[in-house]
C-alpha positions in Angstrom: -7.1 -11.7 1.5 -4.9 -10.1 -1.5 -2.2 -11.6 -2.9 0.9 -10.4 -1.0 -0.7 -12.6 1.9 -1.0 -9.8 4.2 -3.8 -9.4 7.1 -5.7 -6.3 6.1 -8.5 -4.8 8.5 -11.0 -2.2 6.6 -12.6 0.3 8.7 -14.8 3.3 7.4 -12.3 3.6 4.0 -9.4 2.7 5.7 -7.1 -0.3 6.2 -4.1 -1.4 9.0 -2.3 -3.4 6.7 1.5 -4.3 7.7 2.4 -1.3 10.2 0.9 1.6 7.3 -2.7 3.2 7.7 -3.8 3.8 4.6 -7.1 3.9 1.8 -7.5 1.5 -1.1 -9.5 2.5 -4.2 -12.0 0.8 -6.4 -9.7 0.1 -8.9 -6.3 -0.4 -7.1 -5.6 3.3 -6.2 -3.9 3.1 -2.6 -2.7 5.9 -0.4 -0.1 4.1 2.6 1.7 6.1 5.4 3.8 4.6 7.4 4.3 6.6 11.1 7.0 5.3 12.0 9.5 6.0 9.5 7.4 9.1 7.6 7.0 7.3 4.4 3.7 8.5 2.7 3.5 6.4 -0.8 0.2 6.9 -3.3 0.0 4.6 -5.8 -2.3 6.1 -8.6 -4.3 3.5 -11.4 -7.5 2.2 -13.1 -6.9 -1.4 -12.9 -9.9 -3.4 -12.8 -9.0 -7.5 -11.7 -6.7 -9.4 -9.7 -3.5 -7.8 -10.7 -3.9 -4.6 -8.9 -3.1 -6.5 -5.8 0.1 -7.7 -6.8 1.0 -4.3 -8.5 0.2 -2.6 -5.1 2.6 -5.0 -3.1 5.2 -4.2 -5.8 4.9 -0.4 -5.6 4.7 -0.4 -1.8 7.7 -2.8 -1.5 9.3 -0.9 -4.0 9.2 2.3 -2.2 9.9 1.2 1.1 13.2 -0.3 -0.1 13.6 3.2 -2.1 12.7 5.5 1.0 14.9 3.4 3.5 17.9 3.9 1.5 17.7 7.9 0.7 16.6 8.1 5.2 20.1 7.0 6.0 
């Protein structure tokens, strides 16, 4: 499970992880879209090890918080 805690299931390249369908890289690279508000976040890096979890979860947190402000 990575370090945000959240339930990810991984099907042929793909994950259902907290309401966004998305595909993780190798090395932390992560593409997220989120169909219900139209958010589509790509988080591009090399980043071999246990911190591209938590840099993922910041980026996607990030944006969501970024993206909700500049719908309204």
């Amino acid at each position: 499970m990575p370090a945000c805690g959240a339930r990810v299931n991984y099907r042929s390249g793909y994950h259902l992880r907290n309401g966004m369908l998305g595909h993780d890289g190798a090395y932390g690279t992560d593409l997220s879209v989120n169909s219900t508000n139209g958010m589509v976040a790509v988080f591009m890096v090399q980043c071999p090890g246990p911190d591209q979890w938590a840099a993922r979860g910041l980026f996607l947190k990030t944006a969501t918080q970024v993206f909700q402000k500049d719908a309204r």
